[in-house]
N, C-alpha and C positions, 0 to 999 in steps of 0.2 A: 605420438602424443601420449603421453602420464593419463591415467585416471584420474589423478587430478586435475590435471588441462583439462579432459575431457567435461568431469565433472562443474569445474569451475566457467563453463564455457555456457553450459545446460542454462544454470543459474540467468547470468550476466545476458544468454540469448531472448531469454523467457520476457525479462526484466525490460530489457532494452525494446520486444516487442509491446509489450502492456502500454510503456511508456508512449510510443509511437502513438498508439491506438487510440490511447486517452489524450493525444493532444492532436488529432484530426478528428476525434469531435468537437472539439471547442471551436477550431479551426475553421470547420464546416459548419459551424453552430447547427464431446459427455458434458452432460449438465454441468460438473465441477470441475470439469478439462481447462488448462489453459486455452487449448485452440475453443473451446466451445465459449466461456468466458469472453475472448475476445470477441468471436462473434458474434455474442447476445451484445457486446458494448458498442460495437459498428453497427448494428441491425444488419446484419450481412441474411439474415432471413428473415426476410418482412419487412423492410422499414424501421425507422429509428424507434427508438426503445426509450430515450429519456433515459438512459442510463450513465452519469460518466466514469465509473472508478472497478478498476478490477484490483478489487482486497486482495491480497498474501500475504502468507506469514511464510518467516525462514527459518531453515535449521541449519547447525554447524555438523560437522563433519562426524558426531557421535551420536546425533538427531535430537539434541537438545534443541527446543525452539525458542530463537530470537526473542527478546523482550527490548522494546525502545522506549527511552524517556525524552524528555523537555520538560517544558516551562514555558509558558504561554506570560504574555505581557500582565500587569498588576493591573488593578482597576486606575491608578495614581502612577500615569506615566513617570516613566523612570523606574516605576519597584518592578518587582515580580510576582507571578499568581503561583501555586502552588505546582511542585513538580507534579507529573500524571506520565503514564505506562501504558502498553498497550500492545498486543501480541500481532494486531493487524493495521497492514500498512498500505498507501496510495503510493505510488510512483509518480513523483514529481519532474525527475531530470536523470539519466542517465547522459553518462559522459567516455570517452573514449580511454579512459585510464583504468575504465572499469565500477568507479566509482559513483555511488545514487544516492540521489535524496531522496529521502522517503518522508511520508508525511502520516503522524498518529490518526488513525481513525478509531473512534469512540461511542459510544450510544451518550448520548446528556443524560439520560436516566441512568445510568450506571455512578453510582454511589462512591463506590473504590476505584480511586486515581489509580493506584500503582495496586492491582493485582498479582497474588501469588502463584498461578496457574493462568494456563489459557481458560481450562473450565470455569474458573472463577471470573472472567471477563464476558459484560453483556455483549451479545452479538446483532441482537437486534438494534434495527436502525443503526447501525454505523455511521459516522459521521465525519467528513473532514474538521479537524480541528488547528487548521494555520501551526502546527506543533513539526516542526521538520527539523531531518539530523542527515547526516552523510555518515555511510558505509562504505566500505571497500565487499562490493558482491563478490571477488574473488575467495573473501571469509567464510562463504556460505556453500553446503553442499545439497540443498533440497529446499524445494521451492513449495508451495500450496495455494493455489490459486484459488480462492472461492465464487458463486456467482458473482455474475456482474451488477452493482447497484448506482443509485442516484445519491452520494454520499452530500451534495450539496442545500441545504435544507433550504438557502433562500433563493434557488437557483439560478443565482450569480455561478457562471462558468470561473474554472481557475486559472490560476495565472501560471503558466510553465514556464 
């Protein structure tokens, strides 16, 4: 196996357990490690945590970090609301082709849709914002898991 297999495998494994994780809690209705991350979102010590989203952000093969856009529905069904960006993302669905939907997570207090830097995006309060795109995770060579939080403000669980 290539380093890049290798590498692309890391990614794609991470991803595809996040996703798992995050969809047996609904189901079932190191601090900044993937593995530790998952298990603050399982409450794998202590009991459920009220947490369901484990944030990541990705990098390509030069360690530039991923930026995602959308477009969230207009206030006047049928238009559109303003594009918005965002360096940190929810796994919504991983698929066996390798390919994931990811969904923008956002702070509402955060002013700039489309940021020019990670540093420049609020990270407080993260929020899922229904703003989802498909990747090919094979693209990606580094993964960044953050803790795990409760990104649903009205906690309505989500739809996978």
């Amino acid at each position: 196996m290539s380093n890049e297999e290798t590498r692309s495998t890391v990614v794609v494994d991470i991803v595809r357990e996040i996703a798992n994780a995050q969809k047996d809690i609904h189901s079932e209705c190191c601090a900044t490690s993937a593995e530790q991350s998952i298990n603050d979102l399982l409450g794998n010590f202590g009991g459920s945590t009220g947490f369901d989203t484990v944030p990541i952000c990705l990098y390509n093969d030069l360690g530039a970090i991923f930026r995602g856009y959308g477009v969230a529905p207009g206030a006047t069904p049928g238009t559109l609301g303003p594009v918005a960006g965002s360096y940190y993302f929810r796994v919504k669905a991983v698929y066996d082709d390798n390919s994931a939907v990811l969904e923008l997570l956002r702070s509402p207090a955060d002013l700039i849709l489309v940021p020019d830097g990670i540093a420049e995006q609020q990270v407080t309060n993260l929020t899922a914002t229904a703003i989802c795109f498909t990747v090919d995770l094979n693209a990606f060579a580094h993964i960044t898991t953050l803790p795990a939080i409760s990104a649903f403000v009205t906690g309505t669980p989500p739809t996978n």
